[in-house]
N, C-alpha and C positions, 0 to 999 in steps of 0.2 A: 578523525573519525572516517571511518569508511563505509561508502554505501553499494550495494550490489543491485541494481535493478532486476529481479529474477524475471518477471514478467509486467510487459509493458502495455497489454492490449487493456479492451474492454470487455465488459460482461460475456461476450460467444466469443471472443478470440479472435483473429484476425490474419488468414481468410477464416470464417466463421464455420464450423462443419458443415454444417447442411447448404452452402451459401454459393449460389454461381453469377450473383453480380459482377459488375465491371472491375470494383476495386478485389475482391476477393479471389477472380479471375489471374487477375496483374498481380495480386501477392503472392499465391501457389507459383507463379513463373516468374519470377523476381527472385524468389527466396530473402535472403539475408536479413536484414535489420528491416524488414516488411512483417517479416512475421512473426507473430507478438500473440503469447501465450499470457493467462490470466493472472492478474495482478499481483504480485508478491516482492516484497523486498526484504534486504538482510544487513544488518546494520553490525559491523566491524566481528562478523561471526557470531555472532553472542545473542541479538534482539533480529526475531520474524516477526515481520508485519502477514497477519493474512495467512487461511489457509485453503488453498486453494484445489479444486482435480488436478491441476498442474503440478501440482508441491513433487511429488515423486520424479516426475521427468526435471523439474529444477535442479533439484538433488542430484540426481544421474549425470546434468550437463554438466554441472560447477561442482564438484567433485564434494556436494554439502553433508557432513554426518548430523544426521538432524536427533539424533540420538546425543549429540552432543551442547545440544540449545535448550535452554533452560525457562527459556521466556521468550512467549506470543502473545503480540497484539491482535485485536480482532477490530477491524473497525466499525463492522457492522454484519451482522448475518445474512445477507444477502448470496446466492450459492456460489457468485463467481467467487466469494473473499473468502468463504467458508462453509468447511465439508467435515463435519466432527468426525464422522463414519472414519476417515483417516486417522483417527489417533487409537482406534483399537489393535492397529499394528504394535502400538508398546508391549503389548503382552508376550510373554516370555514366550510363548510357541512361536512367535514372529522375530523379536528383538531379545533376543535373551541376555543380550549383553548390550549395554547402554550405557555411557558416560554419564548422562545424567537420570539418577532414576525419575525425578519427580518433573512433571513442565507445569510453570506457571502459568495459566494460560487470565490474559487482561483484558474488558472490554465493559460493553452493557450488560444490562439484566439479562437481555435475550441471548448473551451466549451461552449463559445454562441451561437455560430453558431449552434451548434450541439442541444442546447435547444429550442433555436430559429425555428432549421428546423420541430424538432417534434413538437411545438407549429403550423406548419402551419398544422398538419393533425388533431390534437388533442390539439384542441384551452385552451386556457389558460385566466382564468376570471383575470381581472386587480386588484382583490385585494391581489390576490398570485404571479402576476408577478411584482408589487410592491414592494414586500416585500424578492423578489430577488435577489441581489444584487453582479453582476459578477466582475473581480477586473485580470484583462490581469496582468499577472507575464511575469519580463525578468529574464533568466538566471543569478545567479550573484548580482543579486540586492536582497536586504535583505529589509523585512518590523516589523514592528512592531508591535505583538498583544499581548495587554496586557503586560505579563513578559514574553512573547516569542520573540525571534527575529527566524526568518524564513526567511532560503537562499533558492532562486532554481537553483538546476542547472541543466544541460541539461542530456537528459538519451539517449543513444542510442537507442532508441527503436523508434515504428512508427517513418519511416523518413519521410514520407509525412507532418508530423504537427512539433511544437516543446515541447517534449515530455519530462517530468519534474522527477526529485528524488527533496528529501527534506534533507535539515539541520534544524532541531528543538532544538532551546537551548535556556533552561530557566533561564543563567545564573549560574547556580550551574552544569549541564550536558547537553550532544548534542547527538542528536537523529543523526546516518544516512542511510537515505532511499530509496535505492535504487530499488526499484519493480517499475516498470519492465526495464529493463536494459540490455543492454549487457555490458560486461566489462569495464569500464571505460575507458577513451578515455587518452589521456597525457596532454590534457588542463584541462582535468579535474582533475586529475594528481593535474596539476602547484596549482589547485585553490584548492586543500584539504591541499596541503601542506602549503601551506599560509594561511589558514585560524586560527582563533587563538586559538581554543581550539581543546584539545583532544576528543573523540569519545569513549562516554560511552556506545554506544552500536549501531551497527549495522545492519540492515535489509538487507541480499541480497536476490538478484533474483536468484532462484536455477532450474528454467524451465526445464533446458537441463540434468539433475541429470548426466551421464556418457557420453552424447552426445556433441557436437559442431553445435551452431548457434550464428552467431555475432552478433544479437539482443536481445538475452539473456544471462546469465551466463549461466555456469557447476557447478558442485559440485568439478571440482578440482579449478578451475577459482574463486571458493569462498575461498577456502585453501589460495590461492595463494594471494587473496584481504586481506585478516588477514594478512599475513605476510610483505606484505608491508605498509600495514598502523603501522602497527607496527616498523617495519623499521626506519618509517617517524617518530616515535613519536609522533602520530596520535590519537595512540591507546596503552591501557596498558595491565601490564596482570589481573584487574578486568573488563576488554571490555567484553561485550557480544556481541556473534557474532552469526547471526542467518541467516537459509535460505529458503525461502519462495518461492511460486507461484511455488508450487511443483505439477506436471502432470503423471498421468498413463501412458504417452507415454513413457518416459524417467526416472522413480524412482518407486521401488519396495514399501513395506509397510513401516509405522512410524521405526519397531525394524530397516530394511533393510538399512533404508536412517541415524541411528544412528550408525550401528554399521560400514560404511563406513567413518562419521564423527567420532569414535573413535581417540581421541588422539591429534585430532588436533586443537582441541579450537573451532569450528567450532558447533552449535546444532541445527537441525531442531526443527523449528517452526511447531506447530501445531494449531488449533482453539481453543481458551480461553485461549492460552498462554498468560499469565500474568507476566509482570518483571515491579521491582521500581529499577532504579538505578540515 
């Protein structure tokens, strides 16, 4: 399997637009793996996570025909994850020519809702809303695309909706996805530990980099998630473990956020991070 980190920041990005703090200061003059666009990943070409204002410059950087992707995950409607207004580009006056005409698009109840609400101020022609194709996920329940089986299970995060991580396994390895998140809960616990394959790699939520919020991780609270999945036999020691949805409020520059992960198996993610495991 292959994973693409598209975008490694947090909800405003990182340095943040409007933002002249210290760390937002030091990432504009740092450039490189400092700056970190809104949350998006891409799993062996085929499966997005998230759609984000970023999606068009992802595409442009990593050379993505997204015309070519047949299936999105939504993990929760929140604006940094998700921007429907971006899928009326399908329409033939925009994409007249598309590999795949239909996208599945997967998540909670509120990702229709939420497409649906924007359709009523910025109507939507019926040859693009046809070709949309929404698909309500329960926590738990696993489906099947293609040579992928995909679990979801519940994230702590937006408690107003019910708010999604992913298990992606294609049989040979299992993706797990945790952005945006806070700590896992002990049901959720019960259902990693049962589940049947080990976890060839990792995605956490690193928001709160040295802070505390129960809707998000910390960067020790992702320490601490390695070592019990590891515990569980969950996870080996060729696991990658990675932490994301990384914010200027709460985490210093790329060197800053590695040399605190120093030692503990633990590696921030940054944009065009690329792993096959």
């Amino acid at each position: 399997m292959k994973l693409k980190i598209l975008g490694s920041g947090g909800g405003e990005g990182y340095p943040a637009l409007f933002c002249s703090c210290t760390h937002c200061t030091a990432a504009r003059k740092a450039g490189g793996r400092s700056l970190r666009t809104l949350s998006q990943s891409l799993i062996d070409d085929e499966l997005l996570i998230d759609l984000p204002a970023d999606t068009h410059m992802h595409c442009l950087q990593h050379g993505i025909d997204l015309g070519s992707i047949a299936h999105l995950f939504i993990t929760h409607t929140h604006g940094d994850h998700y921007v429907p207004n971006l899928l009326d580009s399908r329409g033939t006056d925009f994409a007249p020519v598309m590999r795949e005409k239909q996208l599945h698009i997967y998540g909670n109840a509120d990702v229709k809702r939420c497409y649906d609400g924007v359709a009523q101020f910025f109507p939507v022609r019926r040859e693009i809303r046809e070709n949309i194709l929404f698909h309500e996920l329960t926590p738990g329940v696993t489906l099947t695309i293609g040579k992928y089986l995909i679990t979801p299970i519940r994230a702590y995060h937006a408690l107003d909706q019910v708010a999604l991580n992913y298990i992606i396994d294609d049989g040979k390895s299992a993706l797990l996805y945790l952005v945006d998140s806070g700590f896992p809960k002990e049901e959720t616990w019960e259902f990693l530990k049962a589940y049947p394959s080990a976890f060839s790699c990792v995605v956490m939520d690193g928001t709160m980099g040295v802070n505390y919020y129960e809707c998000h991780m910390n960067f020790q609270e992702n320490i601490v998630l390695r070592e019990r999945l590891l515990a569980m036999g969950k996870a080996g020691e060729h696991t990658r473990f990675l932490t994301a949805h990384i914010t200027h409020n709460h985490a210093g520059l790329h060197e800053e956020i590695e040399a605190y992960f120093r030692g503990t198996g633990v590696e921030p993610s940054y944009d065009g991070m690329e792993l096959e495991f």
